[in-house]
C-alpha positions in Angstrom: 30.2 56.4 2.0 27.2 57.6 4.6 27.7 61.0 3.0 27.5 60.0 -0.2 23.9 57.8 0.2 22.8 60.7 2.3 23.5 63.1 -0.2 22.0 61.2 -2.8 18.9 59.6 -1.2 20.4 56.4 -1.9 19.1 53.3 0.4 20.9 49.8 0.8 20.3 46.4 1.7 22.4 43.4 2.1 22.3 39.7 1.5 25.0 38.2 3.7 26.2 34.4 3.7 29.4 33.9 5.0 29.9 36.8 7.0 26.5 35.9 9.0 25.4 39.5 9.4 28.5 41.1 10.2 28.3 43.6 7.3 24.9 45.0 9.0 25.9 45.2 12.3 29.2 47.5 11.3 26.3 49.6 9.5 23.3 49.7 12.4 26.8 50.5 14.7 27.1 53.8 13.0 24.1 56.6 14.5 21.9 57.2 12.3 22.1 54.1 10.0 18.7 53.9 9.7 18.4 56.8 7.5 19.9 55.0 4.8 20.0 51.1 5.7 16.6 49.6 5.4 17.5 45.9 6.5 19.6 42.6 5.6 18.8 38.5 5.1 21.5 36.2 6.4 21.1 33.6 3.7 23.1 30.8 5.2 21.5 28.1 3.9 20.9 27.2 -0.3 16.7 27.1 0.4 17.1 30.6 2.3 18.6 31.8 -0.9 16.3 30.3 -3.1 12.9 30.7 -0.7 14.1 34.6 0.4 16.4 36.4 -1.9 15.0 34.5 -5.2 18.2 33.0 -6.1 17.9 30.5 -9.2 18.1 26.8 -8.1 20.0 26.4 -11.7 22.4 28.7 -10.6 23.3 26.8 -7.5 23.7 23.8 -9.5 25.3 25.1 -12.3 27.4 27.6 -10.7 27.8 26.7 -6.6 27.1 28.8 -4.2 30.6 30.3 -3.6 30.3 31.8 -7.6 30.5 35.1 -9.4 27.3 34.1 -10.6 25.7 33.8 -7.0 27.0 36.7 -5.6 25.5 38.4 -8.6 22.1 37.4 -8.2 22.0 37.8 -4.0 23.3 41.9 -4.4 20.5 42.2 -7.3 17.6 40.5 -5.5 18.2 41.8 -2.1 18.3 45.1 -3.6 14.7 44.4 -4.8 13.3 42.5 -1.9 13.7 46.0 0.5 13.2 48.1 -2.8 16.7 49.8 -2.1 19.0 51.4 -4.4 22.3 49.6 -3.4 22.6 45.9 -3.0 25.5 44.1 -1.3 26.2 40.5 -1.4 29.0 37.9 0.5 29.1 34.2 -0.6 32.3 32.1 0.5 34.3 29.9 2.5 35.3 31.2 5.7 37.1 27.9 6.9 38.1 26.1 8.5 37.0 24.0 7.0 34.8 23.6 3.4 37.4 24.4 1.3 38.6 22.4 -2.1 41.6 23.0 -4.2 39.0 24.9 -6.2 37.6 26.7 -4.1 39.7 27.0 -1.2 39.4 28.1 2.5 39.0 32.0 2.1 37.4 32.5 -1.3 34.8 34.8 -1.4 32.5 36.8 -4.0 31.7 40.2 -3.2 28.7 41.8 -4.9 27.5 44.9 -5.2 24.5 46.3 -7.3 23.6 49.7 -7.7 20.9 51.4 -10.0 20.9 48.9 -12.5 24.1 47.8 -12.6 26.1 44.9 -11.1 29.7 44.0 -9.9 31.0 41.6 -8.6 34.6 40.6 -7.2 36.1 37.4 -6.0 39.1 37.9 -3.4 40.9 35.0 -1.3 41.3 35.8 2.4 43.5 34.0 4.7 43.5 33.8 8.6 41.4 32.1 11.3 37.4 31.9 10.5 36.8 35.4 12.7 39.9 36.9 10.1 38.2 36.2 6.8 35.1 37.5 7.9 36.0 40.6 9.0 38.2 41.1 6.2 35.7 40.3 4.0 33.1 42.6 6.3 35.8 45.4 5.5 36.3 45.0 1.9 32.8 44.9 1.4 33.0 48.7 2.8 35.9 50.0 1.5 34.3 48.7 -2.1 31.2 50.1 -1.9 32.9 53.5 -1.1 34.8 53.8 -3.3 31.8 52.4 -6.2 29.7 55.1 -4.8 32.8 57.7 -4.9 33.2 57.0 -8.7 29.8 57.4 -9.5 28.8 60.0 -7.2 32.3 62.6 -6.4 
């Protein structure tokens, strides 16, 4: 993945909910981050990602937070907010509790948005709190290397 962005003069950013930073601090662990991580907002709150990222308070209502449609919107407006070409997103339920029948204890929405285009996929984690978010943490990864793998070599 660090090749790839390097390679390409691609920058990222991340919006992170339910994984409370986690994602960036795997990244700024890795020497030399900074040449291709310019920054992330922990959006834990619905005002933060309304008042921060931009999110739309319709989709909240309409949608929920933990939504395709949210996830969609926090990888495409962190992206622009730090003017970066990748955007990464997590919005779910990390437990223990939260959870409906739903959208349970675990369910998450990964999204990912890079030169114009956006993806976004919902997975269902299990395991204690610390679990699902470092499995989410690590799919969030292993995803974005192997987008950037497709579109890149």
């Amino acid at each position: 993945m660090i090749s790839i962005l390097l390679r390409n003069n691609l920058t990222m950013a991340i919006a992170e909910s339910c994984t409370g930073g986690l994602i960036a601090h795997k990244i700024t662990n890795i020497p030399g981050a900074s040449r291709y991580f310019l920054g992330g907002v922990v959006a834990y709150s619905n005002e933060a990602k309304i008042k921060i990222l931009g999110v739309s308070s319709n989709t909240l209502r309409v949608h929920g937070v933990v939504s395709e449609e949210c996830a969609r919107e926090m990888a495409i407006r962190v992206a622009r907010l730090f003017n970066a070409s990748v955007g990464i997103s997590t919005t779910g339920i990390a437990g223990p509790s939260g959870g409906t029948k739903e959208k349970p204890v675990g369910l998450v929405y990964i999204g990912y948005y890079l030169e114009g285009e956006s993806i976004v996929q919902r997975h269902l984690f299990n395991g204690t709190r610390e679990e699902i978010k470092n499995k989410i943490a690590s799919k969030a990864l292993e995803t974005l290397d192997e987008i950037l793998r497709r579109k890149y070599g």
